[in-house]
N, C-alpha and C positions, 0 to 999 in steps of 0.2 A: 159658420162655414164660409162665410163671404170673404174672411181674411185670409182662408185655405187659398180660395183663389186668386186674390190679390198679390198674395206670396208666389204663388207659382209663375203666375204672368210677371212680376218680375223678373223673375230666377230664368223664365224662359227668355225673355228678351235680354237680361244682362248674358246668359249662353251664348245665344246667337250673336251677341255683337261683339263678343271677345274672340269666337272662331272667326271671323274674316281675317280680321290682319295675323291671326297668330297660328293657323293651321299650321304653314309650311314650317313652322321654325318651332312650334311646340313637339318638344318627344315625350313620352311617358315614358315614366324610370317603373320599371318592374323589378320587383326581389322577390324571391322563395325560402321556404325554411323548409326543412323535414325534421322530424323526431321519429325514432325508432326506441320502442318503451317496453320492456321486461318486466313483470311487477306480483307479484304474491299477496294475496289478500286472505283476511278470516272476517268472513262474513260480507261479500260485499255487496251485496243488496239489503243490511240491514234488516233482515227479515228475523221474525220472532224466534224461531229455530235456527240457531245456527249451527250452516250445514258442514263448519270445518276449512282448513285452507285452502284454496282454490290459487293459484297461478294460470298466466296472461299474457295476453303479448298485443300491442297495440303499434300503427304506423297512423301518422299524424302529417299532410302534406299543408301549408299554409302559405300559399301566394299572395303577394300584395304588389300594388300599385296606385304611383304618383303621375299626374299629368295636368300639368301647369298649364293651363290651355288658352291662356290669354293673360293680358293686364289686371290684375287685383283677382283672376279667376282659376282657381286649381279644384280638380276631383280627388279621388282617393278612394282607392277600394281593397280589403282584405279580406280574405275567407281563410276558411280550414275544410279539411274532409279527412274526417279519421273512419280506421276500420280498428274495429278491437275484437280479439278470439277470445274467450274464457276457456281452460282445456276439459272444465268439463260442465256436468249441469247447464248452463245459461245459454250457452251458444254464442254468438258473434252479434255484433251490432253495429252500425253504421251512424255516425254522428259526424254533425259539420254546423258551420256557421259563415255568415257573408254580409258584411255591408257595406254600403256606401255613401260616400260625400260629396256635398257639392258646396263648395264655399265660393262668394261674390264680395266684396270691396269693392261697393259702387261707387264708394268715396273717404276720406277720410271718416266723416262722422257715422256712416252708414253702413252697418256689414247683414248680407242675408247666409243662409247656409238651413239645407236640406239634407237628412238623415234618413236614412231604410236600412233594418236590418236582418234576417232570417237566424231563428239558430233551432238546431237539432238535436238535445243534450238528454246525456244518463240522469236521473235525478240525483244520485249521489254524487256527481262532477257538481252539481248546482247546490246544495248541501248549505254553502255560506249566502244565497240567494236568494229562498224562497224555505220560510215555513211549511210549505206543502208536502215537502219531503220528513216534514217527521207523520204525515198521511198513509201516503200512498210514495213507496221509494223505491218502484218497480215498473213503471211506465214512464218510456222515452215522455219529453217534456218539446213541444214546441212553442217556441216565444216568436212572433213577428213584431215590427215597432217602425213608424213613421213619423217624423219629427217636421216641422217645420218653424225657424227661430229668427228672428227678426232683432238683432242688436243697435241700440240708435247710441250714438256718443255725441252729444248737444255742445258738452264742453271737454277739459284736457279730463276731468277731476270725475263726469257725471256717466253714469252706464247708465240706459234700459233696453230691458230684455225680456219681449214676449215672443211666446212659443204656444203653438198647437200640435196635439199629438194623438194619434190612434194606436192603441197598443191590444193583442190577441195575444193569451195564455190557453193552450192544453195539454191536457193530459193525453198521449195517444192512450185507445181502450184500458180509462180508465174505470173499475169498477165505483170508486168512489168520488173522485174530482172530476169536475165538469169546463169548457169551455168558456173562459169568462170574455169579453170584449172592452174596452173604455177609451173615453176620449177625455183626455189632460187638457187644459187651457190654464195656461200663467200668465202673469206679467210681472216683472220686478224691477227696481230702481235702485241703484248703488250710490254712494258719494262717498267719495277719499276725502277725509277730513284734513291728515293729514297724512305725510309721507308713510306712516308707520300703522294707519288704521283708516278704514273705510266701515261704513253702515248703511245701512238698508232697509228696503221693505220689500214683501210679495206678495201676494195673491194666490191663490189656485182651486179651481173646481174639477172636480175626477167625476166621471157618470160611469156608470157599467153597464152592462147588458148580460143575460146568461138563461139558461133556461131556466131557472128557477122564479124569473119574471117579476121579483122584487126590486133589482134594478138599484139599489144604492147609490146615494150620492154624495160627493163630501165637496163641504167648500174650507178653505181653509187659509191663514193670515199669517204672518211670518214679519217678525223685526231681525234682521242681519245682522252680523258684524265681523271682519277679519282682520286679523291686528299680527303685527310682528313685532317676535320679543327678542332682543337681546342680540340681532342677527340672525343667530342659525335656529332659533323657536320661531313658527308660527300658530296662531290658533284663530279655531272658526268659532261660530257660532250663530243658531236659528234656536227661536223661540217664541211663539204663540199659542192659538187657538185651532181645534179645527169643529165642525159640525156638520154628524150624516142627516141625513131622512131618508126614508125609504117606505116602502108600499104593505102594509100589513096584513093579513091573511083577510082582511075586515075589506082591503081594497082601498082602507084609509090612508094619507099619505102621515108618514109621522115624523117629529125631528128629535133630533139625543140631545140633550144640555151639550152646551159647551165644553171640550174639554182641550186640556196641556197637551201640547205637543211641540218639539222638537230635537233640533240634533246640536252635537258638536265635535270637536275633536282639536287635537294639540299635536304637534309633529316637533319633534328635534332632527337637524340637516346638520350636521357638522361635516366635515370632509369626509366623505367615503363611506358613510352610514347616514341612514332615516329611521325613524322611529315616528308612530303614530298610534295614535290611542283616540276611539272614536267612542261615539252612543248617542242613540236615536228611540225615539218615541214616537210611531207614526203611523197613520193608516195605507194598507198595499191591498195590492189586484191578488187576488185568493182563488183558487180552484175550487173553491166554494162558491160562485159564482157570486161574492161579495166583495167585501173590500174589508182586510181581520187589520186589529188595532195590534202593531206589534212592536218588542220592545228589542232593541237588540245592543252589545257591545261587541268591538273589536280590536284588536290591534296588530302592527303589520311589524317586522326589522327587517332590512337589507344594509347589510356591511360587507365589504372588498374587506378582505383578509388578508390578500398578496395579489399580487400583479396579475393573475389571470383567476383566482379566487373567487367567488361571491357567495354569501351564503343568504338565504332568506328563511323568513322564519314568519307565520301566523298562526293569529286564532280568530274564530268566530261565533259567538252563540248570539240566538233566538230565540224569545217565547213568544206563544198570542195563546188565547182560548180560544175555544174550541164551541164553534157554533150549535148549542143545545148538548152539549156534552158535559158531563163537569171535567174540572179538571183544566189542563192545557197544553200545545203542544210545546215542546222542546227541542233543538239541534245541537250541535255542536262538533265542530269541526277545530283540529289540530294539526299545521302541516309544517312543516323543516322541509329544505330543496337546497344541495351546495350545487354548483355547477363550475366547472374547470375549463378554461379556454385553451384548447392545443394547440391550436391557431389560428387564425382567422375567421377560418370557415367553420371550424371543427370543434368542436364542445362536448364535454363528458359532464351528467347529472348523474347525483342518487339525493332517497328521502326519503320521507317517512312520515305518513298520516295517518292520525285518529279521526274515527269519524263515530258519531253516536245520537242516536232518537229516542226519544221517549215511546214508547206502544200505546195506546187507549187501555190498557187496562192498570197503564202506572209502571209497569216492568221501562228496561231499556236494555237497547239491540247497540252494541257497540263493533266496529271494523276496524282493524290496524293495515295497513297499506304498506308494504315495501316498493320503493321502485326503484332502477337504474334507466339510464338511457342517453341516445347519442343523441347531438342535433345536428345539422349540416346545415349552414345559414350561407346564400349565393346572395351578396349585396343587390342593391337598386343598380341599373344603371340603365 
């Protein structure tokens, strides 16, 4: 925790010395979006029973801002606050999110930057996020997260990057998931080998806290590497070790063998389209008040179709098991979104998502989502 504060006392004096000469002549550029969303669902809480189509109507307002606040010193802050009506059954509910940044350039080699974030979210918006939701997919979910990350560049070629972080998951009154808490500590080191690939290592230890007072711990080891193919390919890749222990019913501390873990992914960039194809093996913060080993694949496209066109398209699934249960849980998430620019300000979407959980007793609870909707986007200025 002595690095928490050594970070901050930076971060507070590189603040303060960037506001003196640069108050009068720094402005913050503010922008706004709104979204106005129409949308018809069967089934959209996932629930075992499904209760039939249901339609919606949701207003979504997202303000942001930039403020350049001095030399090598700029913040950044965006939120949302959505209201959404269901016309029958569920009733309305109020969801948002907020955070902020603070980035420093004390120097060329040196950069700090501090993160906080709040969010307020349906479980089934979270869906591609969190395992928990094939649990319990009916209690709002709050995430809070504090970051603080320390980048040192020694030479043109060499990155390190340690970071501290406090992160809080719950479930609001949730009958079955609990309050987790944990604190992240990394470090890792890059090197560009050559113009077309860089490698690496990391570090990291996850501790939790929850009332179930077993308290879980992971530490965990990472070889890097990011490589570009052919121009418009690029691909990642992480791959080691990780190992928990944790506090047994005996009050013993215990450790798991070693086991594989990591991720990767591959993206195609060619003009006017992305494609990306991901997969991870890794242990996450659980509403179990543990930390579930879980395994997930993804993949994303965005293609411009015509001059104000854009279509996007994902998917997402998840498994982990299920603490003392047999069996495991399951997600999976399908979404398409085209979006039309009328002009500038003015944008027209529609789409269409699947979404589907496995149950504890082996069934699955599937939702098809219709939506249309407008945006109205007021630049920064």
């Amino acid at each position: 925790m002595a690095a928490v504060g050594t970070f901050g006392l930076q971060i507070l004096a590189a603040f303060s010395a960037a506001l003196a000469p640069a108050a009068v002549r720094a402005q913050p550029q503010l922008g706004l979006e709104v979204d106005v969303n129409a949308f018809s669902a069967s089934n959209p809480f996932l629930l075992s029973e499904d209760p039939g189509i249901t339609p919606g109507g949701e207003i979504v307002v997202r303000p942001d801002l930039t403020w350049p606040i001095g030399p090598g010193t700029t913040a950044t802050a965006e939120g949302s606050l959505g209201f959404r009506q269901y016309s029958r059954r569920y009733g309305n509910f109020v969801t948002g999110q907020a955070t902020g940044t603070l980035q420093h350039r004390r120097s060329e080699y040196l950069w700090l930057r501090t993160d906080a974030s709040y969010e307020r979210i349906l479980p089934t918006d979270a869906l591609a996020d969190s395992i928990d939701v094939a649990i319990d997919p009916v209690s709002l979910r709050e995430n809070i997260q504090a970051r603080q990350t320390l980048t040192w560049n020694p030479n043109e070629t060499t990155s390190v990057v340690g970071s501290v972080a406090w992160l809080r998951t719950d479930a609001i009154d949730s009958p079955i998931l609990i309050g987790t808490s944990a604190f992240d500590f990394s470090i890792g080191a890059e090197k560009r080998v050559s113009p077309l690939l860089a490698v690496g290592v990391r570090g990291q230890v996850i501790t939790t806290r929850s009332e179930l007072g077993d308290d879980p711990t992971i530490k965990a080891f990472r070889l890097t590497a990011t490589r570009r193919l052919a121009g418009t390919w690029r691909a990642q890749a992480s791959v080691g070790i990780d190992q928990e222990n944790r506090t047994g019913l005996d009050s013993v501390r215990r450790e798991t063998p070693a086991r594989l873990s990591g991720s990767g992914g591959i993206c195609y960039e060619p003009e006017h389209m992305a494609v990306c194809l991901t997969a991870a093996i890794r242990s996450v913060i659980s509403g179990f008040g543990n930390l579930q080993r879980e395994t997930s694949v993804g993949a994303t496209l965005r293609r411009r179709i015509s001059e104000n066109g854009t279509l996007a398209a994902s998917a997402d699934y998840r498994r982990a098991p299920l603490p003392g249960v047999p069996g495991r849980a399951e997600v999976l998430q399908l979404s398409t979104d085209y979006e039309h620019r009328v002009s500038r300000r003015f944008s027209l979407r529609s789409g269409v998502d699947y979404l589907r959980r496995n149950l504890l007793a082996g069934d699955r609870a599937g939702s098809v989502v219709v939506h249309v909707g407008l945006t109205l986007r007021e630049p920064r200025r």
